[in-house]
Backbone bond lengths (Angstrom), bond angles and torsions (degrees), N, CA, C in turn:
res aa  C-N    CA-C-N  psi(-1)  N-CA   C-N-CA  omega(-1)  CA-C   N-CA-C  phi
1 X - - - 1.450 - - 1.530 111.15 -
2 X 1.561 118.55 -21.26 1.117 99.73 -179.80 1.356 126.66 -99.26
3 X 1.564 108.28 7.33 1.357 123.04 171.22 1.706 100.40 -82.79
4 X 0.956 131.72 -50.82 1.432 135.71 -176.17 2.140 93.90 -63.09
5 X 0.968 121.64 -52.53 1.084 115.72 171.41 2.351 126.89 -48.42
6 X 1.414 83.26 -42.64 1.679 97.03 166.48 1.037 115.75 -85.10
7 X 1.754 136.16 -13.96 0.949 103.10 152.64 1.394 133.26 -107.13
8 X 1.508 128.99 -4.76 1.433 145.27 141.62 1.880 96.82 -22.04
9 X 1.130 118.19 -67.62 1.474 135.62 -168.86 1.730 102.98 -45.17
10 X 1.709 104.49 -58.27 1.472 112.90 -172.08 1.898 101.96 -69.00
11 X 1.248 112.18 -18.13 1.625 103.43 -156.67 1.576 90.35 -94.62
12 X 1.215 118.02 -10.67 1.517 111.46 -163.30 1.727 105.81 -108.82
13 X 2.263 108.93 -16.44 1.086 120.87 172.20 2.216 101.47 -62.07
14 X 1.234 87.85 -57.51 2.035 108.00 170.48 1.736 96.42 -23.87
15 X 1.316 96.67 -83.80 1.522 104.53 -161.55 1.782 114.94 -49.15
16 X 1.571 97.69 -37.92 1.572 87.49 177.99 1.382 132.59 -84.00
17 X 1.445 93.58 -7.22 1.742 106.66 -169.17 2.622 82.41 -91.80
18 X 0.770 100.36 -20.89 1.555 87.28 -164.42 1.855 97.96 -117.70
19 X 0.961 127.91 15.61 1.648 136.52 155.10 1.147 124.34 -88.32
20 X 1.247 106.32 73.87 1.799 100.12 -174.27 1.261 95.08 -92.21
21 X 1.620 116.79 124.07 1.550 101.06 147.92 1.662 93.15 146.41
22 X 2.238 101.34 -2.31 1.846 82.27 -170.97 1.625 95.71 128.15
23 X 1.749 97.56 -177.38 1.146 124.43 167.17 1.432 135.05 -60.12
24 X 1.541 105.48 -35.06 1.486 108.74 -154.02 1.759 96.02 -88.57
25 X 1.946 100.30 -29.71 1.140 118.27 176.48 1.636 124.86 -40.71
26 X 1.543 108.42 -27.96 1.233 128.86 -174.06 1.470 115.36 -66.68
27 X 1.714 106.37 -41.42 0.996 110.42 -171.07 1.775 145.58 -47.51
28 X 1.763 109.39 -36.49 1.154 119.18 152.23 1.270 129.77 -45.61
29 X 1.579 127.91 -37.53 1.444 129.23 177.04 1.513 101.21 -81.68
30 X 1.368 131.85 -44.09 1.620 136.60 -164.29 1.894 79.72 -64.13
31 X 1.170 143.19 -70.44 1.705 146.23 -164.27 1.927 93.64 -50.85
32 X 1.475 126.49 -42.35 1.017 117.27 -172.84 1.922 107.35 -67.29
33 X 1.287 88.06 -49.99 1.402 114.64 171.42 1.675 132.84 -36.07
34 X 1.153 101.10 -13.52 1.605 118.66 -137.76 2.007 87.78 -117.33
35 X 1.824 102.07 104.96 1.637 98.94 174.97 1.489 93.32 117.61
36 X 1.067 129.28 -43.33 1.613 125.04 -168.41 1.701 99.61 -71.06
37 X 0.853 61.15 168.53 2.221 96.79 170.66 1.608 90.26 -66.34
38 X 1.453 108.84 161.78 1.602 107.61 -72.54 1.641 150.63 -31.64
39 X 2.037 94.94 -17.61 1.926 102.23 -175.07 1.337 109.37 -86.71
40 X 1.140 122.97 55.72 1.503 124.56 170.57 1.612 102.54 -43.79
41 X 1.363 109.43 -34.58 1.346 96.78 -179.03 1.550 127.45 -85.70
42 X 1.279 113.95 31.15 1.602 127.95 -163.35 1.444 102.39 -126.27
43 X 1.065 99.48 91.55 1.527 107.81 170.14 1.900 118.59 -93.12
44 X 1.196 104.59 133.87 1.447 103.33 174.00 1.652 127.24 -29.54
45 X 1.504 82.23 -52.58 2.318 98.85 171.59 1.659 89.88 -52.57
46 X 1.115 158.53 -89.78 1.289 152.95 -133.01 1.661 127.52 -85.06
47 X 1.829 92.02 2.10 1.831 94.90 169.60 0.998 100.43 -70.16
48 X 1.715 144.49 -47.12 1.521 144.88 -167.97 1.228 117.81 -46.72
49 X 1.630 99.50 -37.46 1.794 96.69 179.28 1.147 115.07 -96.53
50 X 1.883 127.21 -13.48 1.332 123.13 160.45 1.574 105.89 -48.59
51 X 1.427 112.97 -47.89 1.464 108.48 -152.49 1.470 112.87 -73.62
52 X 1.539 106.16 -13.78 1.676 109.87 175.28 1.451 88.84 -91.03
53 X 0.897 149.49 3.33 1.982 128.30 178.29 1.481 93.87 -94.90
54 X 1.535 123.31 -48.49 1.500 156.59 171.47 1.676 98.66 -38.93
55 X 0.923 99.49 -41.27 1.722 101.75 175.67 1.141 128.62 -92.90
56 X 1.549 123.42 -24.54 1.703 140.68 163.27 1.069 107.74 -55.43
57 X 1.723 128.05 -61.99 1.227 150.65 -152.31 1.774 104.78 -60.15
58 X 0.995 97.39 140.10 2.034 87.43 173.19 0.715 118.66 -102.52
59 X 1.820 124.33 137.24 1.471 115.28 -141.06 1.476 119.02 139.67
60 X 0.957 132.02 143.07 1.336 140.97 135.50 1.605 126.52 -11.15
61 X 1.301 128.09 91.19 1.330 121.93 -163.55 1.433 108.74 -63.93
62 X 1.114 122.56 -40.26 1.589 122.01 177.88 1.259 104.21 -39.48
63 X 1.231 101.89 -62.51 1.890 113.00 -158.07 1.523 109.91 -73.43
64 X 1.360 102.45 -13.20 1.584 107.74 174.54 1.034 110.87 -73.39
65 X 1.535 125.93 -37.60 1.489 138.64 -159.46 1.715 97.51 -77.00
66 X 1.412 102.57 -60.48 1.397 113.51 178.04 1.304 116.70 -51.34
67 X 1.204 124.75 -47.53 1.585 120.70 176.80 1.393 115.98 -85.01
68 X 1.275 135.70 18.60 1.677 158.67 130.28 1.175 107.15 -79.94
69 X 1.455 136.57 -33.22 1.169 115.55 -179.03 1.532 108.90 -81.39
70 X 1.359 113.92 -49.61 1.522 126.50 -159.85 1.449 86.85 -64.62
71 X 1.420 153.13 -11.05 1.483 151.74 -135.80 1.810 76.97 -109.52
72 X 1.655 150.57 -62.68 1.226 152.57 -168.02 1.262 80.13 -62.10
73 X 1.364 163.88 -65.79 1.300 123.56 -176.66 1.491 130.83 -62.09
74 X 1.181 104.97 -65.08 1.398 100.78 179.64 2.076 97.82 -159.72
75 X 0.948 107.26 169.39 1.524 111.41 169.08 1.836 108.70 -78.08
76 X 0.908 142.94 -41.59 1.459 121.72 168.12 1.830 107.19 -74.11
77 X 0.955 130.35 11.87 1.586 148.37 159.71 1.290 106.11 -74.53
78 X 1.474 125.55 -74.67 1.523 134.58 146.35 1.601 106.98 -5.43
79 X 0.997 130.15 -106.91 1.420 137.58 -172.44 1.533 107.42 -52.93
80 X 0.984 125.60 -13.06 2.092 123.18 176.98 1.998 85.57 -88.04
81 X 1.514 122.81 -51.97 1.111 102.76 178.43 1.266 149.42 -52.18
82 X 1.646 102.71 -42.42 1.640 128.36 169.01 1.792 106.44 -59.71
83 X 1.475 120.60 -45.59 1.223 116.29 164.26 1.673 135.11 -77.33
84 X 1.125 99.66 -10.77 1.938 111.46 167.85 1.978 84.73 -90.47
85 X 0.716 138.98 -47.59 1.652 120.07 174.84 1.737 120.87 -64.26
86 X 1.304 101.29 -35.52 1.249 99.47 169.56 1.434 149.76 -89.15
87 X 1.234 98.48 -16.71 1.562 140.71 -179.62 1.896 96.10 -68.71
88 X 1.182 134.01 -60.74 1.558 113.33 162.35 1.388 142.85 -59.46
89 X 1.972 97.58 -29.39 1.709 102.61 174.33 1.637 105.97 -52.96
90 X 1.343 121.95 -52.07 1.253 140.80 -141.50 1.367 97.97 -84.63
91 X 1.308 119.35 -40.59 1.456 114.44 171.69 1.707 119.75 -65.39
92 X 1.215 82.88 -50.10 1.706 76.76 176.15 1.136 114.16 -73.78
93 X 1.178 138.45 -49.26 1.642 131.90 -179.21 1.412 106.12 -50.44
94 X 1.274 136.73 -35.96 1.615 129.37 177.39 1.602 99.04 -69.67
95 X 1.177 113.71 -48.07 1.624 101.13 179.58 1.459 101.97 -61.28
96 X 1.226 140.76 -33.55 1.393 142.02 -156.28 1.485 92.60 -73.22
97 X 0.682 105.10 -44.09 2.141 115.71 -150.62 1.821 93.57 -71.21
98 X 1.774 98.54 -53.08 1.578 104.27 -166.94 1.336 95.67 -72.45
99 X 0.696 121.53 14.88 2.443 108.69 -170.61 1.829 81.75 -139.98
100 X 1.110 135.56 -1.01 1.748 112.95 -172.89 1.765 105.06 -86.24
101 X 1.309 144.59 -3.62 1.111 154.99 159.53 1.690 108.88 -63.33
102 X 1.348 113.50 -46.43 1.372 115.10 178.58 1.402 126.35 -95.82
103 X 1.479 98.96 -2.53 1.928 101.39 -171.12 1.574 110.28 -126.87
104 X 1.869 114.07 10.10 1.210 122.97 -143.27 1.986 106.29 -95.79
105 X 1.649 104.00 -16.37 1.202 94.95 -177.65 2.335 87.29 -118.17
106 X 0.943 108.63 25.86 1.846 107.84 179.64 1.954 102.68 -68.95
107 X 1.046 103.75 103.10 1.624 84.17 159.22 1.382 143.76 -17.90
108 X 1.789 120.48 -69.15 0.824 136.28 139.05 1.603 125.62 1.56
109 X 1.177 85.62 -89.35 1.858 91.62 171.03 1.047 123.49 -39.07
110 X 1.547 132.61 -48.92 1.221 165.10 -157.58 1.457 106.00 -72.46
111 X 1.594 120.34 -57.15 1.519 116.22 176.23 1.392 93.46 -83.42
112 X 1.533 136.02 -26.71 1.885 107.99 -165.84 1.841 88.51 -67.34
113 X 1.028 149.94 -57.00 1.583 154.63 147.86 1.701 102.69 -5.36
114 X 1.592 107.96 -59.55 1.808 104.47 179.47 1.995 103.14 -57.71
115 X 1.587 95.84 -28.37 1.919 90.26 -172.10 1.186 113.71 -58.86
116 X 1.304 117.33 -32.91 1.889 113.28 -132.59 1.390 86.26 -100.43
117 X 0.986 129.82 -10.54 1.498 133.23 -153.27 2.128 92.65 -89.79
118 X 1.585 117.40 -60.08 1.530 106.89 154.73 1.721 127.03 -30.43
119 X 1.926 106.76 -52.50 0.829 79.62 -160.15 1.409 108.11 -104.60
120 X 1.432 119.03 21.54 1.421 113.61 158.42 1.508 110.59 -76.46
121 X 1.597 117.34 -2.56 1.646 97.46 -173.24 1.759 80.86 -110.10
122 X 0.671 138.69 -4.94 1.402 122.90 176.94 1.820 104.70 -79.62
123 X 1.451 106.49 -39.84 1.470 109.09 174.50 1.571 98.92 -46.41
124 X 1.317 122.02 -76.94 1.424 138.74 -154.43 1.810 89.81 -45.05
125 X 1.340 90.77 -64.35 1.775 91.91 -163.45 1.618 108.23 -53.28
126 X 1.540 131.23 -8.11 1.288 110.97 -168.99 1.681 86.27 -107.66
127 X 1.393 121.88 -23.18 1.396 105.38 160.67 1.820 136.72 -65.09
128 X 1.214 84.22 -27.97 2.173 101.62 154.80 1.354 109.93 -47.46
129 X 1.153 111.26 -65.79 1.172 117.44 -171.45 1.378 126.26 -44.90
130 X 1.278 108.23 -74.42 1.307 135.50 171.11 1.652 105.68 -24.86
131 X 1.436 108.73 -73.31 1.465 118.73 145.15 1.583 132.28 11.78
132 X 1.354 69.49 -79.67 2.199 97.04 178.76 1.190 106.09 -73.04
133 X 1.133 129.23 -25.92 1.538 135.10 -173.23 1.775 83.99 -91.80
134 X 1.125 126.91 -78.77 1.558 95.99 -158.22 1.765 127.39 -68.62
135 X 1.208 89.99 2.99 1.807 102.99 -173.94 1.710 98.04 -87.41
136 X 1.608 96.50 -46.26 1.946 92.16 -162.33 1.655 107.37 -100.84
137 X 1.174 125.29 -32.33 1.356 126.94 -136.11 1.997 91.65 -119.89
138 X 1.586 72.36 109.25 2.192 100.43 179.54 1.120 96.63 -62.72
139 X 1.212 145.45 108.87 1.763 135.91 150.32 1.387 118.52 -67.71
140 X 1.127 124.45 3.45 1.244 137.75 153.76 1.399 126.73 -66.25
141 X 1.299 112.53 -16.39 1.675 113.14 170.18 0.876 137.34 -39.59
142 X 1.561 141.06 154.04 1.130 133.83 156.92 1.523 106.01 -128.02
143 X 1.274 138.72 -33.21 1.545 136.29 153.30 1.316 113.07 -69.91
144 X 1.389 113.97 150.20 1.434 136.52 -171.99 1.924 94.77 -58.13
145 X 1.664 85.36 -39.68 1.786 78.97 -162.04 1.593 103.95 -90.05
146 X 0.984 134.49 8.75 1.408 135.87 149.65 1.700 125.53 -70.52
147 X 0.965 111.78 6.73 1.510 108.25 -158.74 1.706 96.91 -96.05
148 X 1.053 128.60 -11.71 1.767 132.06 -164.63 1.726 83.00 -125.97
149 X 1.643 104.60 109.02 1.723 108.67 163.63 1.316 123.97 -72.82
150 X 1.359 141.20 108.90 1.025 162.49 -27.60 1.782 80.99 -164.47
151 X 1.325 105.84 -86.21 1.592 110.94 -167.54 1.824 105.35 -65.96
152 X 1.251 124.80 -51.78 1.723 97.35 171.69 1.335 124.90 -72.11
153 X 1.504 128.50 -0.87 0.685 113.03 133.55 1.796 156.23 -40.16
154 X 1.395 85.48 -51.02 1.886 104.80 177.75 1.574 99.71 -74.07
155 X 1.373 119.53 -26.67 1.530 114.40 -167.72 1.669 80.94 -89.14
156 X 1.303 142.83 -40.21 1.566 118.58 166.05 1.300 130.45 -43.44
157 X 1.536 113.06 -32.22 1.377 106.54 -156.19 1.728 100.03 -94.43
158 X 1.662 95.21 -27.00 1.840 105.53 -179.10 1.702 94.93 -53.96
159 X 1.175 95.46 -53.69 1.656 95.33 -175.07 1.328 127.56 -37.33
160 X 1.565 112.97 -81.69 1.543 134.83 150.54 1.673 100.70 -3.16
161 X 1.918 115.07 -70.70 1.255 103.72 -152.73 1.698 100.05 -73.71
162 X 1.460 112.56 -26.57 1.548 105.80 -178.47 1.730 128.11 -64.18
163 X 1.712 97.59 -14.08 1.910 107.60 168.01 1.132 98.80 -108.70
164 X 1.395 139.59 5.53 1.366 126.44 162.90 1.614 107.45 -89.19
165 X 1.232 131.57 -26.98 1.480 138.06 -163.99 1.644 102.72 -112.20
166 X 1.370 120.67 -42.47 1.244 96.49 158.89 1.595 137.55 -93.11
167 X 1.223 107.22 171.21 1.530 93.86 -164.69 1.699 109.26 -86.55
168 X 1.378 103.36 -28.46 1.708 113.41 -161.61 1.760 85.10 -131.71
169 X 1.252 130.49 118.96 1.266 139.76 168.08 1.931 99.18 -139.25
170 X 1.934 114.70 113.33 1.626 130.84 179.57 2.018 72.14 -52.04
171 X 1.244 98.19 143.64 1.340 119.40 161.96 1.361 106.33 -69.75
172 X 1.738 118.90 -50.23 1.441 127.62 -163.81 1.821 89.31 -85.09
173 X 0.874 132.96 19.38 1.784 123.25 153.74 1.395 114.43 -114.54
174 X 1.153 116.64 -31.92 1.994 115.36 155.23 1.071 111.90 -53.70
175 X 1.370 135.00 -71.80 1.551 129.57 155.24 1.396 127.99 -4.29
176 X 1.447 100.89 -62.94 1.728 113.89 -165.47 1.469 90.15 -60.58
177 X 1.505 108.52 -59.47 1.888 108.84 -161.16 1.515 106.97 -64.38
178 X 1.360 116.30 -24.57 1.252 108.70 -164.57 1.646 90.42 -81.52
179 X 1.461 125.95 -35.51 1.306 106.34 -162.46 1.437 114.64 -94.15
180 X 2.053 110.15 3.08 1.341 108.32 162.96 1.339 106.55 -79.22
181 X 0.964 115.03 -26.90 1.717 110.54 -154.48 2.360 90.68 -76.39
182 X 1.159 108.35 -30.10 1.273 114.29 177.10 1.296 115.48 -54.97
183 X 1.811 111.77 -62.17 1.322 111.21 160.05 1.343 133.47 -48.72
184 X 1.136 126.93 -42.44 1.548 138.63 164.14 1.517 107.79 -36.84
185 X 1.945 117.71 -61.43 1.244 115.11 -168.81 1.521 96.21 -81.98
186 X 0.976 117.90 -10.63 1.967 104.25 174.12 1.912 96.97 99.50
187 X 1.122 154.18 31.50 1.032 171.04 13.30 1.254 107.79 93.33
């Protein structure tokens, strides 16, 4: 257990030291993540619904994810995870903070800061994806026009137009309807 524990610790040190950008940021390594030693019990199908519990919860989405994940091992798994995620933000940001007086007008610094900013949205956007692909898209198809499932779909797009048209929509009441209206269609 305590090898499965060191390395839960090291995989979750990975994700936090190379997630810039947040929670959602996480998501590409948690999909890489997902089947190995120790989360055998983490299957790709079940990050989607971590990430909606991960999103209810109040809190820090990273650390939500992580302390749901480390929870399929064991509960002292839980807390080795939240601290292998946190254990790099914290280091570097104290070095960041104590060195930002001397490194704050350097060029250098300045565009590696212009980089991360692409590729934290490229992270996010390939975690969208992924997303949309397991929420909408039947791999069961055999027509072109079968490939996008039909009813979460329409409950996507109802959605979309209801935070595009209103101005103030509780996140946790889009949720609720979206995930009654799921239960209702059997979803």
């Amino acid at each position: 257990m305590i090898v499965a524990h060191l390395v839960l610790f090291a995989e979750f040190f990975k994700i936090g030291l190379f997630a810039i950008g947040g929670g959602l940021a996480t998501l590409p390594f948690l999909y890489e993540l997902a089947g190995n030693y120790p989360l055998q019990a983490l299957s790709a199908e079940r990050i989607p619904d971590m990430l909606t519990v991960a999103q209810l919860v109040p809190g820090a989405m990273g650390l939500n994810l992580a302390g749901y994940i480390g929870m399929l091992v064991s509960v002292p798994a839980a807390y080795i995870a939240v601290l292998g995620i946190l254990t790099p933000q914290i280091t570097v940001m104290t070095l960041v903070i104590r060195m930002y007086d001397s490194f704050k007008a350097n060029k250098i610094v300045r565009r590696i800061f212009l980089g991360l900013t692409p590729a934290a949205a490229a992270l996010l956007g390939a975690a969208g994806f992924r997303i949309w692909r397991l929420a909408l898209y039947n791999s069961e198809a055999r027509q072109w026009f079968e490939f996008v499932q039909p009813l979460p779909a329409l409950i996507f797009i109802i959605a979309f137009i209801v935070i595009r048209k209103a101005k103030k929509v509780p996140l946790v009441l889009l949720f609720a309807c979206a995930g009654i209206v799921g239960i209702i269609l059997g979803l």
